[in-house]
C-alpha positions, -999 to 999 in steps of 0.1 A, spaced: 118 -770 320 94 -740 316 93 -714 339 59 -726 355 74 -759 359 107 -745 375 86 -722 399 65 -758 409 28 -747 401 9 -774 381 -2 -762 349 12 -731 322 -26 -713 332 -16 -709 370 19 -691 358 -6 -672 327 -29 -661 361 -8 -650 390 13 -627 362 -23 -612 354 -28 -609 390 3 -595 396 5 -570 373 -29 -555 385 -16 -552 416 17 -537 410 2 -503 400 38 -484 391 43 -510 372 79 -513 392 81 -550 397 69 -549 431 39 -543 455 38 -519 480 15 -507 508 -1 -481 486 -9 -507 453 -23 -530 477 -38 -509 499 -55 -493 464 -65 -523 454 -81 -536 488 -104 -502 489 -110 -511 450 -126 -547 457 -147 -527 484 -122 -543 512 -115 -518 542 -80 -528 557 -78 -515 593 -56 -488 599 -36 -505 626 -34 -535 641 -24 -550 670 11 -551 660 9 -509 659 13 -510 620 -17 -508 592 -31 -544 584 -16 -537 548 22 -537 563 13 -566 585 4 -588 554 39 -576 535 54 -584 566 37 -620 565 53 -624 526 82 -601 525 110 -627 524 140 -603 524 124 -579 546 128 -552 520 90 -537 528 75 -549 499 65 -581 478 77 -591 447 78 -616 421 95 -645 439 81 -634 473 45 -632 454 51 -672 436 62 -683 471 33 -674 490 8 -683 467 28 -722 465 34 -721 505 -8 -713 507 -19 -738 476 5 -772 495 -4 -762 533 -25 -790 545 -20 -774 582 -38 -739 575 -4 -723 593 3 -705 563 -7 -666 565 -35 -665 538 -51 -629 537 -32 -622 505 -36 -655 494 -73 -649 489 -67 -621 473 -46 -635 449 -74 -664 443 -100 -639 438 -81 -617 414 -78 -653 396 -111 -658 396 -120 -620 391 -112 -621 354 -123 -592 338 -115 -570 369 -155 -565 378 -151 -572 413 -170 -598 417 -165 -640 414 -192 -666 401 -206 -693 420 -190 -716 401 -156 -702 402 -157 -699 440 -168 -736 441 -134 -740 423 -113 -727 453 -132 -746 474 -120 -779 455 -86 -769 458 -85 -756 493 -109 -786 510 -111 -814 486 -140 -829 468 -159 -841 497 -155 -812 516 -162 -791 491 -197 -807 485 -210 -805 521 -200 -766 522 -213 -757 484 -247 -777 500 -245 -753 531 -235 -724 513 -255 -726 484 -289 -741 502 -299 -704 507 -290 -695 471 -328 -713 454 -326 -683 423 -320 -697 393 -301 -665 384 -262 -675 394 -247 -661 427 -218 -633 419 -200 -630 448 -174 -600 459 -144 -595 477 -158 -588 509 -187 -623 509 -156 -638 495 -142 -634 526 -170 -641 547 -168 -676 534 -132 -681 536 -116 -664 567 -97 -686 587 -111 -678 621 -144 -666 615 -155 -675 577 -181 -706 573 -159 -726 550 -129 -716 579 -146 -731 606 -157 -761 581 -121 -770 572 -108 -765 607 -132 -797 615 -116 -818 583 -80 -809 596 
């Protein structure tokens, strides 16, 4: 088998873009992520992570905490794979996902601009929600979008559509669940 089969994701492209992603984010180039890297790359996409959270630790160390497997204070390779597999099966939306976006955007965020196309975004939506879910929020989401130019989205909309708790296309899926 080839390593993208072995490590369960469905086609060669997905192993070809969470290496890319990866890679970005392991600054030192060390084989691992750390608080600074992903702290960097938060501030970067124009993302500020609180400084602590209700746990007393930054909200950086809380999502390496949420992924860090071995408990060795940082992610890498096989905690990285893991996560991103755990997040793309969960049909319960138990699975911690704030890196998880991250990891989609990045996907998404080819060229490293920052910023996500409509129709790209539309793409994790089909993933996360389905095909019929995915139409009624690209109707409700997109309704307000009547340019012809294409909506770019960043990091921080990105989120805004997403977040579990508080995102539209969160409170959207929590209904389908």
């Amino acid at each position: 088998k080839d390593e993208w089969e072995v490590l369960g994701l469905e086609k060669r492209i997905d192993l070809e873009n969470l290496k890319r992603v990866f890679e970005r984010l392991d600054l030192n180039k060390d084989g691992k992520i750390d608080v600074e890297e992903l702290t960097a790359m938060y501030e970067d996409l124009g993302y500020k992570p609180r400084k602590q959270t209700e746990y007393g630790v930054s909200e950086v160390e809380d999502i390496i905490w949420e992924v860090d497997e071995d408990a060795n204070g940082f992610i890498d390779w096989e905690n990285f794979v893991q996560l991103y597999m755990r997040c793309r099966k969960d049909k319960t939306g138990k699975e911690p996902t704030r890196l998880f976006n991250l990891i989609e955007f990045m996907v998404c965020d080819k060229d490293g601009g920052g910023t996500m196309s409509e129709d790209e975004c539309m793409e994790i939506l089909f993933h996360r929600f389905g095909k019929e879910q995915m139409k009624e929020m690209t109707d409700k989401l997109f309704k307000h979008n009547s340019d012809e130019a294409e909506k770019e989205f960043s990091y921080t909309e990105f989120l805004q559509l997403v977040d579990d708790k508080n995102g539209i296309l969160g409170q959207a899926a929590k209904k389908g669940r």
